[in-house]
PDBQT receptor file of N, H, CA, C and O in Angstrom, charges set to zero:
ATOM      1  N   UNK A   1      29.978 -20.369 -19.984  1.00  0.00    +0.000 N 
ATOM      2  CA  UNK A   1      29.146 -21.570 -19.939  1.00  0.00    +0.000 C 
ATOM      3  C   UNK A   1      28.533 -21.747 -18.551  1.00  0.00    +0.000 C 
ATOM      4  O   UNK A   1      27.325 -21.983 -18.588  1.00  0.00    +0.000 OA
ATOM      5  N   UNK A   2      29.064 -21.691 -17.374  1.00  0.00    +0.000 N 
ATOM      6  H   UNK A   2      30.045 -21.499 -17.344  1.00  0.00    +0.000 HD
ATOM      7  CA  UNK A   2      28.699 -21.732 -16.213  1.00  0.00    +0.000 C 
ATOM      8  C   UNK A   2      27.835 -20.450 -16.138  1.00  0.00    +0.000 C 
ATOM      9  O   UNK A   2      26.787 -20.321 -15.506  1.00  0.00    +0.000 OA
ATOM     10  N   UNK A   3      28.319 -19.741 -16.720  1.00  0.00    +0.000 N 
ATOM     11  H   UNK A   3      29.171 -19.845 -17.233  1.00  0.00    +0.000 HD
ATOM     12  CA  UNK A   3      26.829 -18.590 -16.348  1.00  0.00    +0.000 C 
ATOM     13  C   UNK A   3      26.253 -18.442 -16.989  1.00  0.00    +0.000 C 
ATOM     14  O   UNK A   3      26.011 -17.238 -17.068  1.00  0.00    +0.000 OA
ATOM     15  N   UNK A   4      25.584 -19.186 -17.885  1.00  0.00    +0.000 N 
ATOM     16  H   UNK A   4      25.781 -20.164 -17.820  1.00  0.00    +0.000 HD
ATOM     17  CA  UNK A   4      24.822 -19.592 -18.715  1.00  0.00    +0.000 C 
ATOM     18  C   UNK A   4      23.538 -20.757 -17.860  1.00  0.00    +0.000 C 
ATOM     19  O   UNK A   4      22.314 -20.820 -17.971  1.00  0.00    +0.000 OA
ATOM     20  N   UNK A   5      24.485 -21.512 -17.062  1.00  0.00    +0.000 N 
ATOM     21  H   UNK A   5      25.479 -21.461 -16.971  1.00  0.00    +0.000 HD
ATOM     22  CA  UNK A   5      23.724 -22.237 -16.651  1.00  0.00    +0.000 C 
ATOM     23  C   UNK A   5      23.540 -22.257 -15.257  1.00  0.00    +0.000 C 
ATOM     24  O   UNK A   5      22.764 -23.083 -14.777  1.00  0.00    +0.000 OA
ATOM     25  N   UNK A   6      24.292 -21.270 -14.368  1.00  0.00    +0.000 N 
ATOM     26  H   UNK A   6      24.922 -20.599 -14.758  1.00  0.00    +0.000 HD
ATOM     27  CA  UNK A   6      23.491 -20.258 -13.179  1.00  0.00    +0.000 C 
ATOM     28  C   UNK A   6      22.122 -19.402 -13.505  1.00  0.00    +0.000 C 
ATOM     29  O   UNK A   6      21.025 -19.303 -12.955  1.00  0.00    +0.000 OA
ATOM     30  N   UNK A   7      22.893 -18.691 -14.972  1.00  0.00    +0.000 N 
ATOM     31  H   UNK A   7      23.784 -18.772 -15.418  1.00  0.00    +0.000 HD
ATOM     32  CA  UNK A   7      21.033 -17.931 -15.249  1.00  0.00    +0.000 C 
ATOM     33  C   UNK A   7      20.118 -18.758 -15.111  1.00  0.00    +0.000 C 
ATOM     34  O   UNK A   7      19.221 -18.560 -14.291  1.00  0.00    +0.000 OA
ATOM     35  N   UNK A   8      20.177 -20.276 -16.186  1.00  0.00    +0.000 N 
ATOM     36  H   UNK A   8      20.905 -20.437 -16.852  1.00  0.00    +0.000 HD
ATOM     37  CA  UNK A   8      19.039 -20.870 -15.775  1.00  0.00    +0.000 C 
ATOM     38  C   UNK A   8      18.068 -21.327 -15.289  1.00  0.00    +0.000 C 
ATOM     39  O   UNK A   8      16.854 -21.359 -15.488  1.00  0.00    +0.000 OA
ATOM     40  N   UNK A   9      19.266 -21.922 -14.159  1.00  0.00    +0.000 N 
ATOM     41  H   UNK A   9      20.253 -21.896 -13.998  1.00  0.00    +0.000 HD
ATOM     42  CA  UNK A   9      19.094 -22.559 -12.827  1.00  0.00    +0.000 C 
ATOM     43  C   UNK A   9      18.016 -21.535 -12.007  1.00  0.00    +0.000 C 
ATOM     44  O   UNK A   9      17.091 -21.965 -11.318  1.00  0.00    +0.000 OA
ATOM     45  N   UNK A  10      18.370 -19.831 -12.253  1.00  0.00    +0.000 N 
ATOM     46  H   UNK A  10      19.122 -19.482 -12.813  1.00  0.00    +0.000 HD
ATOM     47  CA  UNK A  10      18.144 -18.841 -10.938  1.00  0.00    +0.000 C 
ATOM     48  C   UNK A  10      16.492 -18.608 -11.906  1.00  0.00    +0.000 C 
ATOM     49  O   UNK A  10      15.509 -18.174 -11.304  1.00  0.00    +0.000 OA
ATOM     50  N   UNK A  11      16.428 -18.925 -13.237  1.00  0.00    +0.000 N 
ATOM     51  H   UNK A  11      17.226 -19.277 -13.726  1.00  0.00    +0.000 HD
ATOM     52  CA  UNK A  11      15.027 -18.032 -13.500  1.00  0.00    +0.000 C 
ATOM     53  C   UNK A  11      14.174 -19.730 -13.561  1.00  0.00    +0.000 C 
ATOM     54  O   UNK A  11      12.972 -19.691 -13.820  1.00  0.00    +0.000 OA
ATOM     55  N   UNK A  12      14.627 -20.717 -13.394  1.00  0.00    +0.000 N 
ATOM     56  H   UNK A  12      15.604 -20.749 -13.184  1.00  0.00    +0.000 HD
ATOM     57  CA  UNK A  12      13.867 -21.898 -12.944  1.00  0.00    +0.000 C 
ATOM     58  C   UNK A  12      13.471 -22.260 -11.672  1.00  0.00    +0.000 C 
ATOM     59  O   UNK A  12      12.346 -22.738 -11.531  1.00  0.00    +0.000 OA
ATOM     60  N   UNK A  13      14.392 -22.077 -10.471  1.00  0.00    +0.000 N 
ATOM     61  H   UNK A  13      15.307 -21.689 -10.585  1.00  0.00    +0.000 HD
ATOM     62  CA  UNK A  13      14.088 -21.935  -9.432  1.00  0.00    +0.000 C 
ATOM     63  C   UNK A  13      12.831 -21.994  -8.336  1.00  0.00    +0.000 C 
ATOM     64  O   UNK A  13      12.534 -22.789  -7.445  1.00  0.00    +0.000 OA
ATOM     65  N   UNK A  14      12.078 -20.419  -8.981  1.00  0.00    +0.000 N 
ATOM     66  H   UNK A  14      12.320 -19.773  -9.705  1.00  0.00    +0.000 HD
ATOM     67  CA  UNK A  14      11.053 -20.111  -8.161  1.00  0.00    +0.000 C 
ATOM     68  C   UNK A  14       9.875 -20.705  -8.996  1.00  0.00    +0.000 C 
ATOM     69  O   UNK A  14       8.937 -20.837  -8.210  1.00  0.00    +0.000 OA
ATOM     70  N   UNK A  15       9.525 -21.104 -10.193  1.00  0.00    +0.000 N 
ATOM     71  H   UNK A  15      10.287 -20.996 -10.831  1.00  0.00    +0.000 HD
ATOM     72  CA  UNK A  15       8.737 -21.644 -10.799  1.00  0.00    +0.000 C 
ATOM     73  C   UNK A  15       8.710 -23.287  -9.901  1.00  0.00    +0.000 C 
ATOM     74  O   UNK A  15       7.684 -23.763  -9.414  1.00  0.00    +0.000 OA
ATOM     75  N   UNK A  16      10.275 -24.037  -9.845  1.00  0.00    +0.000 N 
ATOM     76  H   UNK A  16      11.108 -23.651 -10.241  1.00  0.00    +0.000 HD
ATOM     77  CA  UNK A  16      10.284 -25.188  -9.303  1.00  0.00    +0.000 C 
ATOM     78  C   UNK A  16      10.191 -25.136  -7.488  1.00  0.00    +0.000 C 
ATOM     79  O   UNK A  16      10.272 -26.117  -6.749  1.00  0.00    +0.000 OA
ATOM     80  N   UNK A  17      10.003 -23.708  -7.072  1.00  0.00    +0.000 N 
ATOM     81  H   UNK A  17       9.937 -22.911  -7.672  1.00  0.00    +0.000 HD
ATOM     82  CA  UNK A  17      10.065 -24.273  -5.475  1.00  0.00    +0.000 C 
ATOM     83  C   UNK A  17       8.265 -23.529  -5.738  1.00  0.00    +0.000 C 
ATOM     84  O   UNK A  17       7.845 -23.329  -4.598  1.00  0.00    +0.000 OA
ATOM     85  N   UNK A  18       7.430 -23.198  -6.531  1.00  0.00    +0.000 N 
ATOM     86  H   UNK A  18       7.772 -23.360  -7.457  1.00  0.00    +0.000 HD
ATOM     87  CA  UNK A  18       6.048 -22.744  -6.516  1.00  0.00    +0.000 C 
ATOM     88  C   UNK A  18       5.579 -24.487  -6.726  1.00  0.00    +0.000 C 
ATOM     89  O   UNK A  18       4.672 -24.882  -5.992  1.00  0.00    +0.000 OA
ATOM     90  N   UNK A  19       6.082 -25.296  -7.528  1.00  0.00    +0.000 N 
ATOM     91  H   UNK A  19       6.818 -24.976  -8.124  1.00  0.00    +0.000 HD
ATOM     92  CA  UNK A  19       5.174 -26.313  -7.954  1.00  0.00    +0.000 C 
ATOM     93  C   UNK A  19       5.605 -27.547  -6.966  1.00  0.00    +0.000 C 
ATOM     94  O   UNK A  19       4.877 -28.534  -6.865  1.00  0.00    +0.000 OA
ATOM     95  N   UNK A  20       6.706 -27.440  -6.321  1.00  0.00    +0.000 N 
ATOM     96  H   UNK A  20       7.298 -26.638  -6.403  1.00  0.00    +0.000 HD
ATOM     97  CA  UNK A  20       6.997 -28.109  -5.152  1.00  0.00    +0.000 C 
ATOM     98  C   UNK A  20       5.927 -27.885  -3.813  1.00  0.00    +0.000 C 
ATOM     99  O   UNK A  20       5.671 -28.837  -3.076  1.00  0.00    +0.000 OA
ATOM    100  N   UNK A  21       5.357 -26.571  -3.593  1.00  0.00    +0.000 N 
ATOM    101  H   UNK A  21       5.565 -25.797  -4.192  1.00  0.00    +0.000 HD
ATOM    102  CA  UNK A  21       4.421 -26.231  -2.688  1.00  0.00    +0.000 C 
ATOM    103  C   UNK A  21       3.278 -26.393  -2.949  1.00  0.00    +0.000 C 
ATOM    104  O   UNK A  21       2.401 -26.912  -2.259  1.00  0.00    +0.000 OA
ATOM    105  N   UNK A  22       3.226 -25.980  -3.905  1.00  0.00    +0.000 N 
ATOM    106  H   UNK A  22       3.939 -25.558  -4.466  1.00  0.00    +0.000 HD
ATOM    107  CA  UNK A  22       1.419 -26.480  -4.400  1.00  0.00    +0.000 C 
ATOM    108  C   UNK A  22       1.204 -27.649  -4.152  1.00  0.00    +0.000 C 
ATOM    109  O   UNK A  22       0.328 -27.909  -3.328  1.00  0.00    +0.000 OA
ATOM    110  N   UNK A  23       2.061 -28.886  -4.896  1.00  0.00    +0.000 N 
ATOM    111  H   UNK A  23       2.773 -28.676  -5.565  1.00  0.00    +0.000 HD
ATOM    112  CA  UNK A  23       2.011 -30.201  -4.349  1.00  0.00    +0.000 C 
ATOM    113  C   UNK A  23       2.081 -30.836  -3.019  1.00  0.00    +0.000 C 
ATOM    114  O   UNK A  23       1.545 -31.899  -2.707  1.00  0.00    +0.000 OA
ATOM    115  N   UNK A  24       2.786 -30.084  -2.280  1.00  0.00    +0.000 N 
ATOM    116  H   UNK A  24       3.221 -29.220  -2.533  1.00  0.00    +0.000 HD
ATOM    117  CA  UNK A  24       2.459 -30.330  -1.027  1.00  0.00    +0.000 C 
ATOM    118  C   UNK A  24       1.331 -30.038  -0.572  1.00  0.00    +0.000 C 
ATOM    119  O   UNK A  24       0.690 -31.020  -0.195  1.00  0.00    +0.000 OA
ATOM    120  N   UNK A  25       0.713 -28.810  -0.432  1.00  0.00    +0.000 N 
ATOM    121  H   UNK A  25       1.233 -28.013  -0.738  1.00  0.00    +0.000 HD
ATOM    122  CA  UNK A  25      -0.453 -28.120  -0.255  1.00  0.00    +0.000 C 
ATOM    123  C   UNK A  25      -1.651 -29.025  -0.786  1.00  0.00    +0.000 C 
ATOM    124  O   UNK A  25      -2.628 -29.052  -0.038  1.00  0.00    +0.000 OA
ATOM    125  N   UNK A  26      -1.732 -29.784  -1.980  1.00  0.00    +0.000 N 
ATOM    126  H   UNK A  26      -0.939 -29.763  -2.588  1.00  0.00    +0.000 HD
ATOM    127  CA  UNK A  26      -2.539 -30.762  -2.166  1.00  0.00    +0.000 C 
ATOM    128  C   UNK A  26      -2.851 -32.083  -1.616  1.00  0.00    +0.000 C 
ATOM    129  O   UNK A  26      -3.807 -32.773  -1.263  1.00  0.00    +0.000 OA
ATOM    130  N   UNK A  27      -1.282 -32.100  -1.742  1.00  0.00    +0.000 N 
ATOM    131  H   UNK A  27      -0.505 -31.540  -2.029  1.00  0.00    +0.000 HD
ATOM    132  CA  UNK A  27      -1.693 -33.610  -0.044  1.00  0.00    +0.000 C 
ATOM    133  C   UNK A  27      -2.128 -33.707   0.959  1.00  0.00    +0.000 C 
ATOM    134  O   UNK A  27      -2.747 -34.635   1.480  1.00  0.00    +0.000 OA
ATOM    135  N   UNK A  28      -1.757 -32.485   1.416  1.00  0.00    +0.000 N 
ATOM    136  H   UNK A  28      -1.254 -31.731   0.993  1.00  0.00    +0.000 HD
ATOM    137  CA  UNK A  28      -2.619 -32.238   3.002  1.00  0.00    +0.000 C 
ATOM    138  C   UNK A  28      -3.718 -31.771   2.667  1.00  0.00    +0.000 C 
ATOM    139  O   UNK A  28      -4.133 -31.165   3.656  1.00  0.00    +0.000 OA
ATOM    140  N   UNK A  29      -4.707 -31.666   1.551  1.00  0.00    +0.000 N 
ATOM    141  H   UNK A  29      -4.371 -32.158   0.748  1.00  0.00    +0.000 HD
ATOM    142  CA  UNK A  29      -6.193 -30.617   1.910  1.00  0.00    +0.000 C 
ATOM    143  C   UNK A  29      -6.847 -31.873   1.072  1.00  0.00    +0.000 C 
ATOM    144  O   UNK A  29      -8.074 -31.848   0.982  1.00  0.00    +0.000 OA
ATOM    145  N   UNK A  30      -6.181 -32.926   0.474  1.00  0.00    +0.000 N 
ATOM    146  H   UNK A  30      -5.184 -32.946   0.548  1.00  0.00    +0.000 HD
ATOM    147  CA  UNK A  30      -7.273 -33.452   0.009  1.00  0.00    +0.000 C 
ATOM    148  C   UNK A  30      -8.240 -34.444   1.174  1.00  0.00    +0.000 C 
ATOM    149  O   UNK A  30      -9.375 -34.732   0.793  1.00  0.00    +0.000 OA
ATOM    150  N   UNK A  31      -7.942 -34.783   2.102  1.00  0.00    +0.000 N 
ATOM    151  H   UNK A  31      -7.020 -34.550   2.412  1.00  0.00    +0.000 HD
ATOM    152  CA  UNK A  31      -9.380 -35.350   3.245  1.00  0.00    +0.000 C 
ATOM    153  C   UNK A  31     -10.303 -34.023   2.989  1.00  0.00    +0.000 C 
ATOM    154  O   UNK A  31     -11.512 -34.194   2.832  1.00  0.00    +0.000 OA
ATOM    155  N   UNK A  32      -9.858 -32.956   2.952  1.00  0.00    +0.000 N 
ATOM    156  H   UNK A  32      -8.876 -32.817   3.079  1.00  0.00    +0.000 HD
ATOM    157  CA  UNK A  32     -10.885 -31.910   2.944  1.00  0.00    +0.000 C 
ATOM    158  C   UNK A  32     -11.679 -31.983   1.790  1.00  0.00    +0.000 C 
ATOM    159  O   UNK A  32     -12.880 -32.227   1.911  1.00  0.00    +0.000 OA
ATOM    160  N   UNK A  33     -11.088 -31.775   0.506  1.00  0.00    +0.000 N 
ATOM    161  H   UNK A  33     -10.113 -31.576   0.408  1.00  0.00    +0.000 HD
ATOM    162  CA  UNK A  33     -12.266 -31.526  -0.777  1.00  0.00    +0.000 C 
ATOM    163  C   UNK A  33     -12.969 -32.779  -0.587  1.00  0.00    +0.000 C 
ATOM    164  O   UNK A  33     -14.082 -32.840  -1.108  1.00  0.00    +0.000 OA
ATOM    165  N   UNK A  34     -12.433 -34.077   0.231  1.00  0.00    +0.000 N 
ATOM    166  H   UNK A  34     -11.528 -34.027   0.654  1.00  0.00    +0.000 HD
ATOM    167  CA  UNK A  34     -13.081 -35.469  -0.130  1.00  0.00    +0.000 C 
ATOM    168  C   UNK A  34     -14.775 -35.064   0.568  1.00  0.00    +0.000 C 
ATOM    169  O   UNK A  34     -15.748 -35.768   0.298  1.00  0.00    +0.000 OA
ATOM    170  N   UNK A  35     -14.837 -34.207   1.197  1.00  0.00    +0.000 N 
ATOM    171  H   UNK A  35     -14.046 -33.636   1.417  1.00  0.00    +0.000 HD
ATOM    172  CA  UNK A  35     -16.088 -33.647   1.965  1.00  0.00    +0.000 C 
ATOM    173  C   UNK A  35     -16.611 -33.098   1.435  1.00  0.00    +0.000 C 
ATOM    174  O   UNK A  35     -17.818 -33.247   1.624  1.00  0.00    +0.000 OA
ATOM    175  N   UNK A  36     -16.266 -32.205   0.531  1.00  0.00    +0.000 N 
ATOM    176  H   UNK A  36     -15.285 -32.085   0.377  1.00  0.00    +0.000 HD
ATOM    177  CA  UNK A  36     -17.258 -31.268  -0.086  1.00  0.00    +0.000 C 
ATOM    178  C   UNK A  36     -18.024 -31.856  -0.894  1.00  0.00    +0.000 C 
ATOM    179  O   UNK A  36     -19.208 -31.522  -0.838  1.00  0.00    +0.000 OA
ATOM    180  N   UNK A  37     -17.629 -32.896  -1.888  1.00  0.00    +0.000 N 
ATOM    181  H   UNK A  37     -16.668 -33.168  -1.933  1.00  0.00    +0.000 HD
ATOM    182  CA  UNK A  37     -18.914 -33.474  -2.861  1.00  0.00    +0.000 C 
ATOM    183  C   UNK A  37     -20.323 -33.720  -2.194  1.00  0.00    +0.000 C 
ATOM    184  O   UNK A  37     -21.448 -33.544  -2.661  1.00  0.00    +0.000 OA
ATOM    185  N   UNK A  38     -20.049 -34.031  -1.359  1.00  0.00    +0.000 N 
ATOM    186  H   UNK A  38     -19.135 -34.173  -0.980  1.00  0.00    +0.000 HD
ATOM    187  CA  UNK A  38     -21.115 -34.293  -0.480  1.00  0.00    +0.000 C 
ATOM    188  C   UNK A  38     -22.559 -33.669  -0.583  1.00  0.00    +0.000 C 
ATOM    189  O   UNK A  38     -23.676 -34.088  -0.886  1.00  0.00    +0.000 OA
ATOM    190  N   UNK A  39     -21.790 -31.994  -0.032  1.00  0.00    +0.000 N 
ATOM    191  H   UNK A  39     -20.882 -31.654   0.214  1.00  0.00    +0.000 HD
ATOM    192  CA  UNK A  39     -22.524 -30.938  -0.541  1.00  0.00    +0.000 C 
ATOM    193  C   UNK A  39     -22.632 -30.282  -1.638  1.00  0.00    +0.000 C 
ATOM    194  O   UNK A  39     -23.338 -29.281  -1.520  1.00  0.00    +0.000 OA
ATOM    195  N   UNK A  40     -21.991 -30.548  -3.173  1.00  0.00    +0.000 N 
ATOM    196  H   UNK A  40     -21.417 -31.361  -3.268  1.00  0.00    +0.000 HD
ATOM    197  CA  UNK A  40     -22.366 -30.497  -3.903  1.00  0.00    +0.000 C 
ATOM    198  C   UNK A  40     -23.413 -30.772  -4.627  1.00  0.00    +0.000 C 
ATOM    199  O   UNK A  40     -24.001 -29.800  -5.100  1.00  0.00    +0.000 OA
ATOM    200  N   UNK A  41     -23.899 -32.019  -4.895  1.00  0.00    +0.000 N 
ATOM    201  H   UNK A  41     -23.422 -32.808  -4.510  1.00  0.00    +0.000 HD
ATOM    202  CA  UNK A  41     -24.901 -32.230  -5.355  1.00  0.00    +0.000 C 
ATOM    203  C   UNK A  41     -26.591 -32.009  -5.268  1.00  0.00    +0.000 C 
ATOM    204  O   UNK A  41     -27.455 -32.283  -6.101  1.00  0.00    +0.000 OA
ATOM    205  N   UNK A  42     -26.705 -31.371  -3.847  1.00  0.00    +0.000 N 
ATOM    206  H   UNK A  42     -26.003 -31.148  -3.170  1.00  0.00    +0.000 HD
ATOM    207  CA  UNK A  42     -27.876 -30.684  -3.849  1.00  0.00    +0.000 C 
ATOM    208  C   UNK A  42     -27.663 -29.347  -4.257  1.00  0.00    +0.000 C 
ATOM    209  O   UNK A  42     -28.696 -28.819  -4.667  1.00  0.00    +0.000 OA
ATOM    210  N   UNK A  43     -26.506 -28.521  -4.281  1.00  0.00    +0.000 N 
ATOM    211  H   UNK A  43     -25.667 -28.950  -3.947  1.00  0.00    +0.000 HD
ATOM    212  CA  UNK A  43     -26.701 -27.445  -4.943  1.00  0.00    +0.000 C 
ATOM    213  C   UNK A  43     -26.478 -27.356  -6.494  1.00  0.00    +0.000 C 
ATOM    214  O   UNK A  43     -26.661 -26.411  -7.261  1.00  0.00    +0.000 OA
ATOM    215  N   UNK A  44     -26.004 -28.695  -6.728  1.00  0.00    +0.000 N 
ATOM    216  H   UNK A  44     -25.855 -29.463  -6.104  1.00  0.00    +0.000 HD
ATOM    217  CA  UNK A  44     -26.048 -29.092  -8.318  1.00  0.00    +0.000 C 
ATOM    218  C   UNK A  44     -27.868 -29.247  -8.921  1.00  0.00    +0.000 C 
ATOM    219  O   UNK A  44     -28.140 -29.095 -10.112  1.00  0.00    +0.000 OA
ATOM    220  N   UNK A  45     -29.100 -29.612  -7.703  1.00  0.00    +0.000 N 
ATOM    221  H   UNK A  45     -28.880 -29.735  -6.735  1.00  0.00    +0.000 HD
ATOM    222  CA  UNK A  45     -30.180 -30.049  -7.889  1.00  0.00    +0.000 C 
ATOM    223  C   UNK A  45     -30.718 -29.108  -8.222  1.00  0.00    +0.000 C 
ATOM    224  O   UNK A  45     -31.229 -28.983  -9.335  1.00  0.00    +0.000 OA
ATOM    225  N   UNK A  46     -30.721 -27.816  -6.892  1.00  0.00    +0.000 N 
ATOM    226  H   UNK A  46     -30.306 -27.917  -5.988  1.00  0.00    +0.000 HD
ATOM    227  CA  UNK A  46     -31.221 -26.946  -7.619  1.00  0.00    +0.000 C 
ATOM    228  C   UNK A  46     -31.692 -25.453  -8.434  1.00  0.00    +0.000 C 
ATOM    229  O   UNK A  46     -32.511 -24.566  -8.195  1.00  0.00    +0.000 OA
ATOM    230  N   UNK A  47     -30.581 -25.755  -9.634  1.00  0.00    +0.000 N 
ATOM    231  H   UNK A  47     -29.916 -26.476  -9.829  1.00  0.00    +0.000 HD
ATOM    232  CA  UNK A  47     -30.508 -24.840 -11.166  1.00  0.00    +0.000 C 
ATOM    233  C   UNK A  47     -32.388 -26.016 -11.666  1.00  0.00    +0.000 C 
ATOM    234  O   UNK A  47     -33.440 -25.447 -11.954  1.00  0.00    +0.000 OA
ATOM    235  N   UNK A  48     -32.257 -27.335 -11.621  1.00  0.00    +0.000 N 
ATOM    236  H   UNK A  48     -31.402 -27.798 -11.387  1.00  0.00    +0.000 HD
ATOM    237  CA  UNK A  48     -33.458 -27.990 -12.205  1.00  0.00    +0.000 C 
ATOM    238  C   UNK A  48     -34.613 -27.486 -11.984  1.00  0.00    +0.000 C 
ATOM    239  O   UNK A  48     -35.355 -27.805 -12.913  1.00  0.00    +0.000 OA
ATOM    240  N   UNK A  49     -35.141 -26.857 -11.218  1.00  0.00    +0.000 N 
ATOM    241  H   UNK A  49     -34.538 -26.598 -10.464  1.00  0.00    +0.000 HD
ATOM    242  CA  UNK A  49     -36.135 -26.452 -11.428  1.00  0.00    +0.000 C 
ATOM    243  C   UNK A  49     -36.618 -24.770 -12.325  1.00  0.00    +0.000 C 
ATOM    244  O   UNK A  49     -37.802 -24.469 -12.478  1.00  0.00    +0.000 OA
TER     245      UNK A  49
């Protein structure tokens, strides 16, 4: 039973310390994407012609 639920633990792990970092990684860069819309929308303009 206990190693049943060491396997678990060990093949959950790196999935839960990947989505622990990403989330971090998003907190700190979002002032950044908050900039880019900026420049989006003129290169959204022009495909219109």
């Amino acid at each position: 039973m206990l190693k049943k639920i060491l396997l678990v633990l060990m093949i959950l792990a790196p999935s839960m310390l990947y989505l622990y970092i990403v989330n971090r990684e998003d907190k700190t860069e979002a002032p950044a994407e908050q900039t880019v819309p900026a420049s989006q929308p003129a290169e959204s303009q022009t495909p219109d012609h």
